[in-house]
N, C-alpha and C positions, 0 to 999 in steps of 0.2 A: 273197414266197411266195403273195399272195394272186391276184396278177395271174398267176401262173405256174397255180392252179388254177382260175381263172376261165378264162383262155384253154383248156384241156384242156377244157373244160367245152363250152365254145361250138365246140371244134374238132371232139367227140366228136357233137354235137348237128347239126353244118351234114354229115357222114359222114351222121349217120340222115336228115335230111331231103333229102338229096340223093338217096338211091335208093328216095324213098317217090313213091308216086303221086298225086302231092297238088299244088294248087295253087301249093304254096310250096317247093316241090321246087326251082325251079331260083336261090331264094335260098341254097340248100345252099353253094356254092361262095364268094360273099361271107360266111358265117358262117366259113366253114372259111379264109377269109386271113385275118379282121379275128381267129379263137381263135387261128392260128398268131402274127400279131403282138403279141398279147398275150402269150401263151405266152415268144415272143422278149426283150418288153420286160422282163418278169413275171422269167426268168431270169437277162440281164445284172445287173438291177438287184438281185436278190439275191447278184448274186458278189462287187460292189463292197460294202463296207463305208468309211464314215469316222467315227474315233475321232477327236473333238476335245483343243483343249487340257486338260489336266490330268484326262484319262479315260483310263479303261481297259476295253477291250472283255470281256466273255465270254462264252465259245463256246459255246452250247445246241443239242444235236441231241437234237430227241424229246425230250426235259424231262431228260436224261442231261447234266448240268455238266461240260464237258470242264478239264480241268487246266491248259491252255496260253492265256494272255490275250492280247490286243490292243494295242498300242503308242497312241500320237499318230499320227495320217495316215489316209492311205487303202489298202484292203487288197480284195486279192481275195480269196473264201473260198468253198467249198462253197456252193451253193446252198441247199440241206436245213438250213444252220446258221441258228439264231436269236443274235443277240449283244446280249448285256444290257451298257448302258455304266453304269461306278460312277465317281462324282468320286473322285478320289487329292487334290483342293487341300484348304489346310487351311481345316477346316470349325469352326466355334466353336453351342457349344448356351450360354445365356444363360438362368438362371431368377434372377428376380427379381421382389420385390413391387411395382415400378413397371408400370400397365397397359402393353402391349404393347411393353416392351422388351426381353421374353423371346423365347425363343420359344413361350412359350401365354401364350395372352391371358390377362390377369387377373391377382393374385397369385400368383404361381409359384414364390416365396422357397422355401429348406428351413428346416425347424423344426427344431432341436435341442436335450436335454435335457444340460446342464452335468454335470460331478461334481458340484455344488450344487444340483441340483435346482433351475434355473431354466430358461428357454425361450429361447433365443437364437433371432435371426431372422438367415438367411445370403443376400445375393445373388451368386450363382456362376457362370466362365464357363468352359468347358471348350472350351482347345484340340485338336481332336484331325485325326487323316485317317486314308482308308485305305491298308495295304502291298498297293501292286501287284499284287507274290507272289500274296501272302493272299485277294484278291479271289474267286475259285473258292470257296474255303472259306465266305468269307462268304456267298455266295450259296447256299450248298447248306446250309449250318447255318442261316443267320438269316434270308439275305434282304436284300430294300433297303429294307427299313425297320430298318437296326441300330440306328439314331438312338432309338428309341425302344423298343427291344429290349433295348438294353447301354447304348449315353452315361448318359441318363436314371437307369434305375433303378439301377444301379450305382453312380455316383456320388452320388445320394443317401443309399443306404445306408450307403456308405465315411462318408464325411462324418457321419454320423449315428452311426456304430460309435464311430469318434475322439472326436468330444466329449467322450464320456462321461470322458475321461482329463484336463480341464481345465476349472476354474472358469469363470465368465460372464466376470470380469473379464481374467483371463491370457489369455482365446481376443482380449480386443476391446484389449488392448494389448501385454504383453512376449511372452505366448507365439503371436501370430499365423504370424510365420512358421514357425516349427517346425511349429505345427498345419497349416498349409498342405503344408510340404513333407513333410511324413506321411502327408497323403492323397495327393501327388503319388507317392508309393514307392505305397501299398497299389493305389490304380486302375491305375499303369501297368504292372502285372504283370498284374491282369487282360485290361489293354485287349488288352497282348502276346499273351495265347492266343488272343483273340477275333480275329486281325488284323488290331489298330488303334492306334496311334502314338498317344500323350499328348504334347501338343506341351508345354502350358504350361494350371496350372491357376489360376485369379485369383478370390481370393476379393475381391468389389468391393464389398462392405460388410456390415457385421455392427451389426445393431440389438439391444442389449440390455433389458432392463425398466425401464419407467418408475422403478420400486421403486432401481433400481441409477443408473439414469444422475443420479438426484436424490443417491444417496451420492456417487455420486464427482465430480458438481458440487460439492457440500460439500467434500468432500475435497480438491480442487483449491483452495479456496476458504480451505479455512483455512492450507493451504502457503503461499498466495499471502500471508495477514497475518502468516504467521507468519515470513515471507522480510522482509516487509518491518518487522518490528517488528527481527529481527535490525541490519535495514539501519539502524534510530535508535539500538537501543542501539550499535553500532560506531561510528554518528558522534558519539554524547554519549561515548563515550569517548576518541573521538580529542580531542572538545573538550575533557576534562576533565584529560588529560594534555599539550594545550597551554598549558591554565591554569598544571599543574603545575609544566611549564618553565617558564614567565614569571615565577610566582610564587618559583620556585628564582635565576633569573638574578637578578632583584631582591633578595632575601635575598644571593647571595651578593653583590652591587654594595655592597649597604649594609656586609655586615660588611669587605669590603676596604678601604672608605671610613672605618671605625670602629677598622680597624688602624694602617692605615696613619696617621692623624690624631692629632698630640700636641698638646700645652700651648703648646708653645716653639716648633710649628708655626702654630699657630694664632696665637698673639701674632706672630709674624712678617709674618701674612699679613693682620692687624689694623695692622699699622703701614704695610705699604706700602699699603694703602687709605685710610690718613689722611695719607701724602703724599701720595699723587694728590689729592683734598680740598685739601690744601692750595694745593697747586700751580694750583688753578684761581683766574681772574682778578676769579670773584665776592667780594663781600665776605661774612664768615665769623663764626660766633660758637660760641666753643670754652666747652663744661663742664667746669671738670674733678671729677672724679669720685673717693669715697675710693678705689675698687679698679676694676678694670678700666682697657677703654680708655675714653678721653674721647669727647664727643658734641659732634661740629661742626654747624652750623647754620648754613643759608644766609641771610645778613640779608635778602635782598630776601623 
């Protein structure tokens, strides 16, 4: 557009000095090719448009946002048109308390107050892009800075609303996802009117108070003794009920043994051990005795 009114300019200009009476009068004619060629280049190149990958063109006549968008490629279009390119890839906004790995420098984490009235710190990463369609809209409602119009403030407030329905501890362990996928429903309703796709919402860390993370170290701390004092009492009882048996098998050996064993048994078993005794080759000396069995003795 520019070249197309620079050219008219110097074509308009080499016309008035060409039929003046002046010294420079007969450069009229080299102004009047070089505004035509400009005018020409100035023209072509405003018919051609090219939308790169994962853009979408829009069509501005005289600051008036036309409704119909621009594809991927190259396009002929009216000259008079201005076309604003919007990325449709998906785009991710990142705030966090670690320097510069948000997108704004510095601490950028969001602050939230618990049902408990404590302060949670959040680092969050928002998927999102824009619908195609929607592009027109956005441009005449927000503009291309939505990033910082709608992603941003939006999602921090959600985020901020929610808390309030969940303790410091249930947001940084059992209730994380729920609390996640709850702001994932309330933002992507709104993104939807704004049009803008919520891809995927990542809450990538939740720092709670020194105050808290020192109880539930404790707390962890005393499960962990109190796991393992179970784990001794379980093994002094298995030992205690191995004794059991032992001490049961032995009792019952002994009374089997105290059954089973008589008088006429016993004198039985007294006699064939004093003929084995006897029967051996050494020489021998026998006591005999008022009652019982008798006492052999080896002479050697």
């Amino acid at each position: 557009m520019t070249l197309i009114i620079l050219g008219l300019l110097i074509l308009i200009l080499g016309f008035v000095v060409r039929y003046q009476n002046s010294p420079i009068s007969h450069y009229g004619g080299y102004m009047r090719i070089i505004g035509f060629v400009l005018f020409l280049i100035g023209f072509i190149s405003s018919c051609i448009v090219q939308i790169g990958t994962g853009e979408v063109g829009v069509q501005i006549l005289f600051g008036n946002v036309q409704n119909t968008t621009l594809a991927s490629g190259l396009h002929f279009i009216n000259p008079l048109l201005d076309v604003q390119k919007l990325d449709i890839k998906t785009q991710n906004y990142t705030m966090s308390a670690v320097h510069n790995e948000g997108a704004k420098e510095g601490d950028d984490a969001i602050r939230v107050l618990t049902s408990d009235g404590l302060e949670v710190v959040m680092d969050l990463t928002v998927l999102y892009k824009v619908v195609p369609s929607a592009a027109p809209d956005i441009l005449r409602s927000t503009g291309i800075d939505y990033t910082d119009k709608i992603v941003r403030p939006l999602t921090r407030t959600m985020i901020r609303d929610n808390a309030v329905y969940y303790d410091a501890v249930s947001l940084y362990s059992t209730k994380r996802d729920e609390f996640q996928n709850r702001i994932f429903n309330s933002i992507e309703a709104d993104f939807k009117k704004r049009g803008l796709l919520l891809e995927q919402l990542l809450i990538r860390n939740i720092t709670l108070p020194q105050s808290v993370r020192t109880s539930i170290e404790q707390k962890i701390s005393a499960e962990q003794d109190a796991q393992k004092m179970q784990f001794v009492l379980q093994k002094e009882r298995q030992e205690a009920e191995r004794k059991r048996v032992e001490a049961q098998g032995i009792a019952d050996y002994q009374k089997i043994i105290s059954e089973s064993l008589t008088d006429r048994q016993l004198q039985y078993e007294s006699i064939k051990a004093q003929l084995e005794v006897a029967k051996s080759p050494n020489a021998k000396v026998i006591i005999m005795g008022k009652a019982g069995a008798p006492v052999i003795l080896d002479s050697k």
